[in-house]
C-alpha positions in Angstrom: 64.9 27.9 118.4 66.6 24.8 116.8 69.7 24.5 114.9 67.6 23.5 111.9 65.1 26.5 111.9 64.6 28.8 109.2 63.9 32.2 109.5 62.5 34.9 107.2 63.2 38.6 108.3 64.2 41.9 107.7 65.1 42.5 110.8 69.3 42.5 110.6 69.9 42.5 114.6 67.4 39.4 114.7 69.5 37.0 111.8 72.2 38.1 113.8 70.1 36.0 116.4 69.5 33.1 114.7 72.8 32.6 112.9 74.8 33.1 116.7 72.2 30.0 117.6 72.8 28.1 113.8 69.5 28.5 112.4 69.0 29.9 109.2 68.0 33.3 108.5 66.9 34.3 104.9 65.9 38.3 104.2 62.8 39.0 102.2 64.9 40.0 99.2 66.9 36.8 98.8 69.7 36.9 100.8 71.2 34.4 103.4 72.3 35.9 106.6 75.3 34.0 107.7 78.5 34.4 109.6 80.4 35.8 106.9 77.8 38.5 106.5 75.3 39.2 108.8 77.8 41.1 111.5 78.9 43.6 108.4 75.2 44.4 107.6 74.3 44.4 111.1 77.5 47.1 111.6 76.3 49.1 108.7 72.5 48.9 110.3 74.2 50.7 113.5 75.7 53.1 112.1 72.6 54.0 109.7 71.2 54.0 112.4 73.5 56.3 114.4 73.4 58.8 111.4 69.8 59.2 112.0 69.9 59.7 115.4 72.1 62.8 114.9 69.4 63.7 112.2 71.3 62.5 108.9 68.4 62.2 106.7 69.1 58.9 105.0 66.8 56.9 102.5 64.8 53.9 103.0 65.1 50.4 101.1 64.5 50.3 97.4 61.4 49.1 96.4 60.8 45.1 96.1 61.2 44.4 92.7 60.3 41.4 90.6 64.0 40.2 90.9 63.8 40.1 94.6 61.3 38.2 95.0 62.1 35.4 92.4 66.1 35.6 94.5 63.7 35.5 97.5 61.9 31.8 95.9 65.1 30.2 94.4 67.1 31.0 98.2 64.0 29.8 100.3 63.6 26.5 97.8 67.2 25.5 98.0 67.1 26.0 102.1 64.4 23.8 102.4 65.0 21.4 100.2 68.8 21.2 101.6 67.2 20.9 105.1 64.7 18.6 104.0 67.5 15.6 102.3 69.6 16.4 105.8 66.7 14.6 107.5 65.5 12.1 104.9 
């Protein structure tokens, strides 16, 4: 992975990944994973997680809604086109 990848993901403990190597990560709802806040979401993931485990029922994400994925199109345009004048 290059410093000027973008990623698209779910997947906290992998944007946690990619921003510790300074490539982008964007989640599928519109929000960019980066220093100042992938290790809090990636903290509360754990410990979600850990709930479970002891058999906390917990929910699930909301469903995607119309807002998400226009947040979702406006985040992955400015990325790109950010990335993209970087290299012009």
């Amino acid at each position: 992975m290059d410093s000027g990848d973008v990623v698209i993901t779910a997947d906290i403990p992998l944007a946690a990944r990619v921003v510790e190597k300074s490539g982008t990560a964007i989640g599928p709802r519109g929000e960019l994973f980066d220093e100042g806040t992938v290790y809090s979401k990636l903290a509360s993931r754990n410990l979600m997680d850990q709930l479970r485990s002891a058999g906390m029922e917990t929910s699930g994400p909301s469903p995607l809604s119309q807002k998400d994925v226009q947040a979702f199109a406006n985040l992955l345009d400015r990325t790109l086109t950010r990335k993209m004048r970087r290299q012009a």
